[in-house]
C-alpha positions in Angstrom: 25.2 -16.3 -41.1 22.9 -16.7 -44.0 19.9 -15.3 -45.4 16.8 -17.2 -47.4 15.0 -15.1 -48.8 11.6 -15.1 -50.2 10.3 -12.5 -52.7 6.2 -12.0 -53.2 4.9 -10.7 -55.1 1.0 -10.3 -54.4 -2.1 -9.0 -55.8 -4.1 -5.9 -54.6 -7.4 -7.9 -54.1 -5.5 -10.2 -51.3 -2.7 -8.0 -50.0 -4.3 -7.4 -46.8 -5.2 -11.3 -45.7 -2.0 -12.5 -47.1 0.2 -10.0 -44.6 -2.0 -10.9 -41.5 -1.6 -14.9 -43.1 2.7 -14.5 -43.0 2.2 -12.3 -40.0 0.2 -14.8 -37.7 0.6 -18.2 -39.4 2.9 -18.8 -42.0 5.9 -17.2 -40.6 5.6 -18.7 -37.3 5.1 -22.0 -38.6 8.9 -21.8 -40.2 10.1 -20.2 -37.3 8.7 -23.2 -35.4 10.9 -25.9 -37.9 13.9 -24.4 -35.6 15.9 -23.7 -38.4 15.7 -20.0 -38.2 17.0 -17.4 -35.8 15.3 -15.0 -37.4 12.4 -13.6 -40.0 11.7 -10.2 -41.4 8.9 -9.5 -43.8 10.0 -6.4 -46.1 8.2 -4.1 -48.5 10.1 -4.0 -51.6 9.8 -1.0 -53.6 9.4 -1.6 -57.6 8.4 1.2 -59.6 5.0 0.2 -61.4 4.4 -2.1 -59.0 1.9 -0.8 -56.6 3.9 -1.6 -53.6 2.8 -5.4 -53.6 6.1 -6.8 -53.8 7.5 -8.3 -50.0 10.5 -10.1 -49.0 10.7 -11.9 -46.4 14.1 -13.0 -44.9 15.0 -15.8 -43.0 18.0 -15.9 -41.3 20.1 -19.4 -40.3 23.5 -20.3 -38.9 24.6 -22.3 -41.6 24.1 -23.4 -45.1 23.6 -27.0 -43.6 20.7 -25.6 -41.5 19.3 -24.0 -44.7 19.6 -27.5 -46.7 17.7 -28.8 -43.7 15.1 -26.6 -44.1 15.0 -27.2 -47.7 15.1 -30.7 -47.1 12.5 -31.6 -44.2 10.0 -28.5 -44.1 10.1 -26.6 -47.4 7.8 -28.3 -49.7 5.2 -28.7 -47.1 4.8 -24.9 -46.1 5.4 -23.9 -49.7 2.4 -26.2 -50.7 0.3 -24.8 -47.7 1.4 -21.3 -49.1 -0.1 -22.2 -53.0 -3.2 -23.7 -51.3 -4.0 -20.7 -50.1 -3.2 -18.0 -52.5 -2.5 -20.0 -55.8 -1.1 -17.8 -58.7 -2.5 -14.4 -57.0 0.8 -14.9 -54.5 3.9 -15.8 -56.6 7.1 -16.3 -55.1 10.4 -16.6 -55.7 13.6 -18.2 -53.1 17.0 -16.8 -53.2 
């Protein structure tokens, strides 16, 4: 079993469209790649950091699944992802 994960970290003024984004379109989309069994979305807490920090993880059978992910589906949700929110969402993959 392995776990993708995706940190944000988002700003106050969009908090509230971006979770109701991941919520209703983002995180179905990658669910819907079939990769995933899967998907959490997380609060992480940071001191100083206002509580706008999420992680959202994905969970797969396989680090083969997770290449093909990375391979065939990554680069377009991630772009759809900076379309939307720019440098007011950043996020980091682990």
């Amino acid at each position: 079993m392995i776990i993708y994960n995706v940190t944000v970290s988002v700003e106050e003024s969009i908090k509230s469209d971006w979770i109701k984004w991941m919520q209703e379109v983002h995180i179905p989309e990658v669910m819907a790649c079939g990769i995933f069994t899967k998907a959490q979305i997380n609060r992480v807490i940071v001191q100083g950091d206002s509580n706008n920090t999420f992680a959202i993880a994905y969970t797969c059978p396989s680090m083969k699944d997770l290449h093909q992910y990375q391979v065939n589906f990554a680069a377009e949700l991630q772009q759809k992802h900076l379309a939307r929110y720019g440098d007011k969402a950043f996020a980091f993959r682990t």
